[in-house]
C-alpha positions in Angstrom: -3.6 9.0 -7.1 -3.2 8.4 -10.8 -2.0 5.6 -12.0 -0.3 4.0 -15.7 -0.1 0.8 -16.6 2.0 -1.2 -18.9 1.6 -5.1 -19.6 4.3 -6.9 -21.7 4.2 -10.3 -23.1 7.7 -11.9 -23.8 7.8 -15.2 -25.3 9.5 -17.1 -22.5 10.0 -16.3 -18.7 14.2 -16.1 -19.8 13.2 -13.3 -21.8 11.3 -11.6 -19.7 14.0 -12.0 -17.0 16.6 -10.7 -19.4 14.6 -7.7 -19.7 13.5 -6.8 -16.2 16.7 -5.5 -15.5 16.3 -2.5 -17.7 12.9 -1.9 -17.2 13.7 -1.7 -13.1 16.8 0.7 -13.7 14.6 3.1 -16.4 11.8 3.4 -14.6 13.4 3.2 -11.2 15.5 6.4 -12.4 12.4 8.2 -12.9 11.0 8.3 -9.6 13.1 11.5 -8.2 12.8 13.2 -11.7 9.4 12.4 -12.2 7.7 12.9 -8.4 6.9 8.9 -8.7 4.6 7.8 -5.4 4.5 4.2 -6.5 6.3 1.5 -8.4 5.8 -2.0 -8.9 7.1 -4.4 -11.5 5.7 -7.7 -10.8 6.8 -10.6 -13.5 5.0 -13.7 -14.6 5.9 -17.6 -14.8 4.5 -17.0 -17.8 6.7 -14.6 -19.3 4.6 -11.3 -18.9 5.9 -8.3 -16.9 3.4 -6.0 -15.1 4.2 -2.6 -14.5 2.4 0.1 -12.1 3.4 3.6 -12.1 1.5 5.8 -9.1 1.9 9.7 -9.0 0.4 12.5 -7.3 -1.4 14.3 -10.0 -1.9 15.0 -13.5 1.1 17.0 -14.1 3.6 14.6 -12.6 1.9 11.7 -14.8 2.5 14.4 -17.8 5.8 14.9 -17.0 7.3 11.1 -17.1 5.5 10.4 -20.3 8.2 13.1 -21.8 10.5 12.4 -20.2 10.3 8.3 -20.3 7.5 7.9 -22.4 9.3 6.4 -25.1 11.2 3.3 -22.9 9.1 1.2 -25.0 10.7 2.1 -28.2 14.1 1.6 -26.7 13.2 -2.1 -25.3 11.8 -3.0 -28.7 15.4 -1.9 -30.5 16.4 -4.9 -28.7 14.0 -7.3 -26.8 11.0 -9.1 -28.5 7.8 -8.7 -26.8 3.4 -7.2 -27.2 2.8 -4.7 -25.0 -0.8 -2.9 -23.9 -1.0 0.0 -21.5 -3.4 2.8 -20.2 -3.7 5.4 -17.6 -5.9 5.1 -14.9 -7.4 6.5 -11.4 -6.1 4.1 -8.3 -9.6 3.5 -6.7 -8.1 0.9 -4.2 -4.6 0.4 -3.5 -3.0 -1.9 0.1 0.3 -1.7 1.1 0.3 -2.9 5.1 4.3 -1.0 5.1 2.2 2.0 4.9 -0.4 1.1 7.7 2.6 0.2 9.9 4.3 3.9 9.3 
């Protein structure tokens, strides 16, 4: 399973709150167009948001970077924060939902 990453760093927890909202409805619209197998948007006391995106394969990973690549861009038109990112291989990943099933 492959895995991208996005950390962003808003100066308060209000703004990060503010923005949460948008990032859950963008990136929670690409998960039928873009074969998504995982999301999770975890946010901070501090004011940081974390995002994990999980797919398949290669192609699928491929595929929501054009398609949503550029939500970044469009926060930044409006919201103040840093942001770091990278893709990655999920070496280790526990969900006990899924052992139930």
């Amino acid at each position: 399973m492959l895995s991208k990453t996005y950390h962003l760093k808003f100066p308060s927890l209000d703004a990060a709150q503010i923005a949460a909202p948008f990032v859950v409805e963008t990136l929670g619209n690409a998960i039928p167009t873009c074969n998504l197998s995982g999301l999770n948007v975890v946010i901070s006391k501090e004011g940081d948001v974390s995002i994990n995106l999980f797919f398949p394969n290669i192609n699928d990973l491929k595929g929501f970077e054009k398609k949503h690549g550029g939500f970044l861009d469009t926060m930044k038109k409006t919201f103040l924060f840093r942001s770091v990112g990278f893709d990655g291989v999920c070496i280790f990943t526990f969900d006990r939902s899924e052992e139930a099933a």
